[in-house]
C-alpha positions as CSV (number, residue, x, y, z in Angstrom):
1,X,0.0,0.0,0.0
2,X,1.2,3.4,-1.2
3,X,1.2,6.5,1.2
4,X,2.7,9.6,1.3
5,X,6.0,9.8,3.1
6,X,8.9,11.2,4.1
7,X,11.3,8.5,2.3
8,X,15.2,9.0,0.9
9,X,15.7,9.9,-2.2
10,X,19.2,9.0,-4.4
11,X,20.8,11.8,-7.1
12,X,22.1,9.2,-9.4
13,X,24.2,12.0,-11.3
14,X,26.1,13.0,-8.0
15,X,26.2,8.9,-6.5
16,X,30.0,7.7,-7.2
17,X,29.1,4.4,-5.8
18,X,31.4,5.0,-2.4
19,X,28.7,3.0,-0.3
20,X,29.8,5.0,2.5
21,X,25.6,5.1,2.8
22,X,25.2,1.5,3.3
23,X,26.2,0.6,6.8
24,X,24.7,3.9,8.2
25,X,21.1,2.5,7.0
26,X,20.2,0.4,10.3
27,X,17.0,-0.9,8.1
28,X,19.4,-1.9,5.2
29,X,17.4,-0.2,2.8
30,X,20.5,0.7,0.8
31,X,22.5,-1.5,-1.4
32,X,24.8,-0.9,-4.2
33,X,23.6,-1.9,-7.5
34,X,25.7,-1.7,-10.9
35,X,27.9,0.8,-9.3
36,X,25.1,3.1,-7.6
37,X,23.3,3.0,-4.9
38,X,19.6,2.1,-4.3
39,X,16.7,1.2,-2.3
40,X,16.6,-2.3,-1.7
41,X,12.6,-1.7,-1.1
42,X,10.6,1.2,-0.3
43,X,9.1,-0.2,2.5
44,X,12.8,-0.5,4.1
45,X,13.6,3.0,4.4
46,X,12.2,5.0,8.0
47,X,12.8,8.5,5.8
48,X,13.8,9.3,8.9
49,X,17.6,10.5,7.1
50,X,20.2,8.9,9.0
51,X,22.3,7.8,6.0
52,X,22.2,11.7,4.9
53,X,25.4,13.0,6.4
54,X,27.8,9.8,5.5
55,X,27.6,10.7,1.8
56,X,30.6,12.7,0.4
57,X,28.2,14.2,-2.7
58,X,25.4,15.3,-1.2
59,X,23.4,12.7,-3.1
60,X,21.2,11.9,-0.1
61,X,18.3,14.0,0.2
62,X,14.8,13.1,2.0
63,X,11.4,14.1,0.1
64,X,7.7,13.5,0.6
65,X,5.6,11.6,-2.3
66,X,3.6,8.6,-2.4
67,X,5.9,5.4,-1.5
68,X,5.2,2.0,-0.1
69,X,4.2,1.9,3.7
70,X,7.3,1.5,5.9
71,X,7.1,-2.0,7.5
72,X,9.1,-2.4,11.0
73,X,8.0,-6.3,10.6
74,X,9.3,-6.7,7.0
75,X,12.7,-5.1,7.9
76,X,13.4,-7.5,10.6
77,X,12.8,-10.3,8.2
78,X,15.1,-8.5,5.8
79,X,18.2,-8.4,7.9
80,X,17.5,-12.0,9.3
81,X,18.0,-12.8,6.0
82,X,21.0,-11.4,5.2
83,X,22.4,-12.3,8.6
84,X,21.6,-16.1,7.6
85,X,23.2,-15.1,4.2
86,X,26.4,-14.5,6.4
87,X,26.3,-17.4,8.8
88,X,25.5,-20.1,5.6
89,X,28.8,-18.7,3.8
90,X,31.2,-18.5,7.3
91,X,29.7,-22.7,7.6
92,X,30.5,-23.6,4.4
93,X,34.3,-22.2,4.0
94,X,35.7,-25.6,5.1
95,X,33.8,-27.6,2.8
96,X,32.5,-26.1,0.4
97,X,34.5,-24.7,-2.6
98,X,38.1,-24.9,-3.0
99,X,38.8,-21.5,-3.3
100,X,37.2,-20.8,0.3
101,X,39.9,-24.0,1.9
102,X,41.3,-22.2,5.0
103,X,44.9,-22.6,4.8
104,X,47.9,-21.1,7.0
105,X,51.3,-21.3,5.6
106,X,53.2,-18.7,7.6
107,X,56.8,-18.1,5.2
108,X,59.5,-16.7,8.1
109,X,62.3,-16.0,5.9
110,X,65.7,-16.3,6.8
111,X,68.2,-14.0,8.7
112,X,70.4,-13.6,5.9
113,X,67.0,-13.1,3.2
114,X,65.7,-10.7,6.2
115,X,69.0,-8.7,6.5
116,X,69.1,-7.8,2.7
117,X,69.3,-4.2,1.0
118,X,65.3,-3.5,0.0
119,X,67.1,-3.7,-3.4
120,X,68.1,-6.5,-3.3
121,X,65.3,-8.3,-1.0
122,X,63.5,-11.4,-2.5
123,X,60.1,-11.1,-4.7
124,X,58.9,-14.7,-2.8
125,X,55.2,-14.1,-1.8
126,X,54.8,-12.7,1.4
127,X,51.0,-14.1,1.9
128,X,50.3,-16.3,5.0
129,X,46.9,-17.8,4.9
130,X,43.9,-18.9,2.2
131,X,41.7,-17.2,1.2
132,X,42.1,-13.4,1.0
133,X,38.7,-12.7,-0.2
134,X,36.4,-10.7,3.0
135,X,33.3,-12.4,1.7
136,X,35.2,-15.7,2.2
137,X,36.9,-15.4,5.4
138,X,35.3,-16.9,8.1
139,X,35.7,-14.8,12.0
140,X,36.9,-18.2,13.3
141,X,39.7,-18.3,10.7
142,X,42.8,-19.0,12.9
143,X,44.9,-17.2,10.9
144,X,42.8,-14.0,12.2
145,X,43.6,-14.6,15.8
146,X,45.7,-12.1,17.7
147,X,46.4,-10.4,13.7
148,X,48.0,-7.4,12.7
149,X,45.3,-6.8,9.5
150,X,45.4,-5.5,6.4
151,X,42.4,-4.8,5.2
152,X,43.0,-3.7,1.0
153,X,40.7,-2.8,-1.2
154,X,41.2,-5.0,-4.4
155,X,43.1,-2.2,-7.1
156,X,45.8,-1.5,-4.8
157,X,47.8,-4.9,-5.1
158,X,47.6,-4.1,-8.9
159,X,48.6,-0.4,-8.6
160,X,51.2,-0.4,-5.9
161,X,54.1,-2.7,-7.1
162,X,55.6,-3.3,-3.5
163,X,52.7,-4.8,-2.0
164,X,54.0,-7.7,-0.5
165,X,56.7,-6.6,0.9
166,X,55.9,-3.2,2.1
167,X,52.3,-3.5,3.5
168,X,51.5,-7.3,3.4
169,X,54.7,-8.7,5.1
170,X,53.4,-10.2,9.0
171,X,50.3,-9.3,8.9
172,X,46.6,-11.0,7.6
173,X,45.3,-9.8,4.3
174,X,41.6,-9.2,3.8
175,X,40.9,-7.2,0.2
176,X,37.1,-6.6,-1.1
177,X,35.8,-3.6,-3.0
178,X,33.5,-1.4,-1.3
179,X,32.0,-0.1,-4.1
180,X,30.3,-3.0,-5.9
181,X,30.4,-5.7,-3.0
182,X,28.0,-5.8,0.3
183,X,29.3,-2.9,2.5
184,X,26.7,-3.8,5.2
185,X,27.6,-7.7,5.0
186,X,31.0,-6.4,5.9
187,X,30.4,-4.4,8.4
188,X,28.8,-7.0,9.9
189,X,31.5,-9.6,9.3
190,X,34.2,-7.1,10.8
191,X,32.0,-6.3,13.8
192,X,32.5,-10.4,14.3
193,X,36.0,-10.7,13.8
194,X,36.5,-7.8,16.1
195,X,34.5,-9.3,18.9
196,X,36.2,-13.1,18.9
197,X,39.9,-12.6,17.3
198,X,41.8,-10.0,18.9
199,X,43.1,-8.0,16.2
200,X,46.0,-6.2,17.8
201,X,46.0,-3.3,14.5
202,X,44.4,-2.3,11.5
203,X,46.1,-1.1,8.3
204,X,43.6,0.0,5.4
205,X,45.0,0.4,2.3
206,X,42.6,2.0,-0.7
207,X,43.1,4.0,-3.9
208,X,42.8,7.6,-4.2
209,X,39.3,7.3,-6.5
210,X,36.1,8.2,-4.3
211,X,34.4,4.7,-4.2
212,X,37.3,3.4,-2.2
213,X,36.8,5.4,0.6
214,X,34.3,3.8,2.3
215,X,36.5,0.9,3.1
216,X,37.6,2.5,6.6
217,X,34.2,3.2,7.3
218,X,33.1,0.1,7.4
219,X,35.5,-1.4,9.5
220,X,35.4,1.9,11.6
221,X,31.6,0.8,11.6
222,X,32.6,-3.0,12.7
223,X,35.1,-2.0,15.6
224,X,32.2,0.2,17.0
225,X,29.6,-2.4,16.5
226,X,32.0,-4.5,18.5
227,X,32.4,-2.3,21.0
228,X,36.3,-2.6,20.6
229,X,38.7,0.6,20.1
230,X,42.0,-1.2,17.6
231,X,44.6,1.2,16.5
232,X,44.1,2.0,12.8
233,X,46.4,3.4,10.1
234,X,44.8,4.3,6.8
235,X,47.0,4.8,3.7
236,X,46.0,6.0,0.2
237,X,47.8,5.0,-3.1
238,X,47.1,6.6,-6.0
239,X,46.4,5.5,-9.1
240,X,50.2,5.5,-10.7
241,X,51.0,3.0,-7.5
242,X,52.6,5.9,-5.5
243,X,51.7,6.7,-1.4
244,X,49.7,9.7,-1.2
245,X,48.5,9.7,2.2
246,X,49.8,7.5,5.8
């Protein structure tokens, strides 16, 4: 049933896709669609604005005009869902696909590889665990407890040509892209991994572009949902692979 409502309304032109909206929606009314965001449903969204001030564009606005009812009953169902969405992927990592296996193999190199000029230090692989992916890692991964996280977002691996060795070297690697995957899926995953592992820091690493800056939101969002303060670092690369910002 369609009444009229104060309900949000999106500015496609001035949305860049950031999703910096997403985990500020309580209801989850938001989601990011082909690079844009949207309203899951109409009868998700309260109108009640609190998504407004977390976009960088100003493409949040709240208008009156005839929209489906708001349903307190259907958004409870909603977010059930996606939390069992969550819970089924985290069950099936260790036997479901191959690609989700949980593997550790910590690499310690040696004192002499260690003690070498950055020059002339080795291009081996400097990644500890399996998988990578945020969607894929479960909060009981062991390789999580008592971590020292990275958390990239996807291009900077491919732009900045030292990963490895200067920002994934010791610690635990989770990349996603905050822009086309499920920011509030993530914020939820963080807010587990906070509460059960004991991440000791957090290093974010994201490209200079817009739609990456959400990434230290949502785990800003995940820490707080935890109730957990973990010192964080946030460094920006830009899109020639050099450090713009520590």
């Amino acid at each position: 049933m369609k009444i009229k409502r104060n309900i949000i309304r999106i500015d496609e032109e001035k949305c860049d896709g950031c999703g910096q909206c997403v985990p500020s929606c309580a209801e989850g009314a938001i989601t990011i669609v082909d690079g844009k965001a949207r309203l899951a449903a109409e009868k998700y969204c309260d109108g009640l604005g609190a998504c407004l001030g977390e976009c960088p564009q100003g493409a949040l606005t709240v208008e009156e005009r005839e929209a489906e009812d708001f349903d307190e009953l259907a958004v409870e169902q909603h977010l059930h869902a996606a939390k069992l969405s969550t819970n089924a992927e985290s069950l099936t990592m260790a036997c479901g696909c191959p690609s989700a296996h949980i593997q550790s193999f910590q690499r310690a190199p040696s004192c002499a590889e260690a003690n070498k000029p950055r020059s002339q230090a080795s291009s081996a692989s400097a990644l500890s665990h399996w998988p990578v992916q945020i969607t894929l890692v479960p909060p009981s991964a062991p390789f999580l407890k008592g971590a020292d996280l990275l958390v990239a977002a996807d291009c900077t691996p491919i732009a900045y040509p030292d990963f490895h060795r200067d920002f994934l070297r010791g610690k635990t690697v989770m990349v996603g892209c905050p822009k086309f995957d499920d920011a509030e899926a993530y914020v939820r995953k963080f807010a587990d991994i906070f509460k059960t592992a004991g991440i000791k820091s957090v290093t974010v690493l994201t490209m200079e572009v817009p739609c990456c800056q959400g990434l230290p939101v949502i785990v800003k969002k995940g820490m707080a949902a935890a109730g957990v303060t973990v010192p964080l670092s946030h460094v920006v690369i830009s899109v020639q692979g050099e450090i713009l910002e520590r």
